[in-house]
N, C-alpha and C positions, 0 to 999 in steps of 0.2 A: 533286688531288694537293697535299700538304703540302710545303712546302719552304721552307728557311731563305738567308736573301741576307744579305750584308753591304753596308752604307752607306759613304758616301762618309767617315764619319768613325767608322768603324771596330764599327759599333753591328751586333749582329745584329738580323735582324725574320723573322719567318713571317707568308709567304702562301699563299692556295689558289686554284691557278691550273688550267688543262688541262696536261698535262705537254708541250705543242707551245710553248709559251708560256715554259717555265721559263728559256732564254737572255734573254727579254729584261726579264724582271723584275730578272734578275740585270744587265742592262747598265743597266735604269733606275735602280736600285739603287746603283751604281757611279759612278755619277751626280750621285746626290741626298745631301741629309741624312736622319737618320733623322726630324728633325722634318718635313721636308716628305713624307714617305713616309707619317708617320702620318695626317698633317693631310688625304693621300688619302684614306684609310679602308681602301684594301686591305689596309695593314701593319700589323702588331701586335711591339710591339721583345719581344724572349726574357729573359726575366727567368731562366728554369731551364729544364731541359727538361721537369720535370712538367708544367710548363703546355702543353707540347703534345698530353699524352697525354689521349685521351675515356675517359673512363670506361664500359663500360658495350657498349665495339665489340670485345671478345674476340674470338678465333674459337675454336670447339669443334670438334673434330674429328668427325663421330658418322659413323666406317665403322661397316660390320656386324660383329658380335662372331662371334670364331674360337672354334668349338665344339672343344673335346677329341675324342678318339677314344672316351673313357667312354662322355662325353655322349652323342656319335653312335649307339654302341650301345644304351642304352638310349634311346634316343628312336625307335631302329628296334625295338625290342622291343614299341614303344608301340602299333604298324601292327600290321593285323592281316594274318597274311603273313606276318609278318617271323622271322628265327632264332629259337628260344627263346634 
């Protein structure tokens, strides 16, 4: 999980942590400077929010496509059996 803390002097930073974790990043956070956070390596200071977004991680939706009643009909005209 992605999430943003603020430092002891006012800087924001994103890290990725387990989301059980996220209280104390943010109390270590509260804490520290943003230089000694970086100097971790966990932290990375936010320059904009583009920079947090991946490019590349969309989600697409792909349910099954709702057929018309047309459709339905001639696609049962298709069977043999089926209504003229």
């Amino acid at each position: 999980m992605i999430h943003i803390v603020t430092s002891k002097d006012g800087v924001q930073l994103v890290t990725e942590s387990d989301e059980r974790t996220v209280p104390f990043d943010r109390a270590l956070a509260a804490r520290s400077t943003a230089a000694d956070l970086v100097a971790q390596g966990d932290f990375q200071i936010v320059r904009s929010l583009d920079d947090l977004l991946i490019p590349g991680e969309e989600f697409i939706w792909e349910a099954p496509r709702i057929a018309s009643p047309a459709e339905r009909r001639a696609a049962f005209r298709l069977i043999q059996g089926g209504k003229p």
